[in-house]
N, C-alpha and C positions, 0 to 999 in steps of 0.2 A: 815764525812764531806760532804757537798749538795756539788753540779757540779758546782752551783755558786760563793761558795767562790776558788772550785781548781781553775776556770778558774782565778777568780782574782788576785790569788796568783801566775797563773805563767808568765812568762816573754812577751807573748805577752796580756795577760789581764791587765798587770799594764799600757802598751804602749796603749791599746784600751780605759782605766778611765783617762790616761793624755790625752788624744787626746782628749776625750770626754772633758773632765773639760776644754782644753784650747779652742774647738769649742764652750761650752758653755758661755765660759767667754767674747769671744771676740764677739757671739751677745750680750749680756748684754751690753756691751761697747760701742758698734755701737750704738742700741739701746736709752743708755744715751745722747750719742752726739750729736742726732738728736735732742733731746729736750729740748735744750738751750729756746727756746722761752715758753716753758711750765712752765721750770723752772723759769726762769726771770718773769714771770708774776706772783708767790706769791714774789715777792722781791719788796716791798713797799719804799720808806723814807717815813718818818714820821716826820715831823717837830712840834718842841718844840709849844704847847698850846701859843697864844699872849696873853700876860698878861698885864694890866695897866703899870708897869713901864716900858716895851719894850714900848710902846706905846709913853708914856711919853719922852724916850731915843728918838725916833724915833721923833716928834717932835719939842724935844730940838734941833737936829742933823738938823731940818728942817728948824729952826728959828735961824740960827748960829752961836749957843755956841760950842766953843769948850771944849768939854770933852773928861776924858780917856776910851780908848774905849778898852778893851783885848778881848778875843776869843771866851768867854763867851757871851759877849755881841754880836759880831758878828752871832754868831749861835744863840742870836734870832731874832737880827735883819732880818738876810738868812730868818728865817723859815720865817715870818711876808711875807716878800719881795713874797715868795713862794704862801701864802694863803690870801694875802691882794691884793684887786684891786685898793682902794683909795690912802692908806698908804703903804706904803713912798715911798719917790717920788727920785726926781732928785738926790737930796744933798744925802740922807742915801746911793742909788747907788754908788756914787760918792765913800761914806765911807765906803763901803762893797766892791769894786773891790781896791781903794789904800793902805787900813791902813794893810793888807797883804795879797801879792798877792800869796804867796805860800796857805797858809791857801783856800784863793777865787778858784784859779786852782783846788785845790782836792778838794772843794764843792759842785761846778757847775758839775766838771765831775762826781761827785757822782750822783746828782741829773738828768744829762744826762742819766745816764745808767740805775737808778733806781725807777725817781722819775714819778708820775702820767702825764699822757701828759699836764697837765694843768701846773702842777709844773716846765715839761720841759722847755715847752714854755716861762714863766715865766726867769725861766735860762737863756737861749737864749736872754731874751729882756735885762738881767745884761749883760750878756756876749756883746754885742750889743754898751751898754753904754761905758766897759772898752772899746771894739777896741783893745783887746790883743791879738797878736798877735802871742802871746807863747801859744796859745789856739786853733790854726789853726788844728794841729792833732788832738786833743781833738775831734771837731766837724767833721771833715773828718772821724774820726773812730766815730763816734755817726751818722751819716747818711748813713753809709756803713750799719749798724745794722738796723736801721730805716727802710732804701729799704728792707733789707732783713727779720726780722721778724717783723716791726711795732716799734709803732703805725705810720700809717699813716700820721696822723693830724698833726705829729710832724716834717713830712721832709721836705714841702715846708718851714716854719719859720726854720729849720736848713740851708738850703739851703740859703735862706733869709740873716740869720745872716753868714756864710761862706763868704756871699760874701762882706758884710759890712768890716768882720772883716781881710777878706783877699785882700779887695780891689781888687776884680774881679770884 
């Protein structure tokens, strides 16, 4: 038997491979933690492709039929809202922050933490129109992150809308 395996078989070389394996484990870990910002930058949203009938939806919604609107439809509308400058406007806001506002909360705050700064901002200009107020953490924990590992371009408009929606 090599001097390598006696040493690790006896009672101080098992306590020298735990030490070791728990010194190595815990930089691994550090390590990991610090790269929240490395990792958060491949974490995209991706919003559904606009197709003619969102479009169509989104007009109709603009020209004031009232139609049935389920969750489905909401999530293309979001995306549209996200990647469109023109369309849609006041009214679809209107129908994207009321028709449910649990659904809208986990949306926006997905797209705060995930989505392209363009997309955020975007966010922020819906979030802006509700005035919800049950959104106040939401953006206070989304500009805490922002100061801290970016994007930049996105804190003065969270700031912005913080204060709209918090009435500062």
């Amino acid at each position: 038997m090599s001097d390598w395996k006696k040493k690790l078989r006896s009672p101080l070389g098992q306590v020298q491979l735990l030490g070791a394996t728990l010194l190595g484990a815990t930089i691994f870990a550090g390590f990991l933690a610090t790269q929240q910002g490395w990792f958060e930058s491949w974490i995209r949203e991706k919003p559904p492709v606009t197709s003619a009938a969102t479009e169509r939806l989104a007009n109709d919604i603009e020209a004031g039929k009232e139609l049935p609107i389920d969750v489905a439809d909401l999530e293309k509308l979001y995306g549209m809202w996200l990647v469109a400058d023109a369309l849609p406007t006041a009214k679809v806001a209107m129908v994207l922050t009321t028709d449910d506002p649990d659904w809208f909360h986990d949306r926006v705050e997905r797209t705060l933490l995930a989505g392209t700064p363009a997309q955020r901002i975007r966010a922020l200009e819906l979030i802006q129109t509700s005035r919800d107020p049950e959104l106040i953490p939401v953006l206070e924990r989304s500009l805490a992150r922002y100061q801290t590992i970016g994007p930049e371009e996105v804190i003065d408009p969270c700031r912005h809308t913080l204060s709209v929606v918090g009435g500062r």
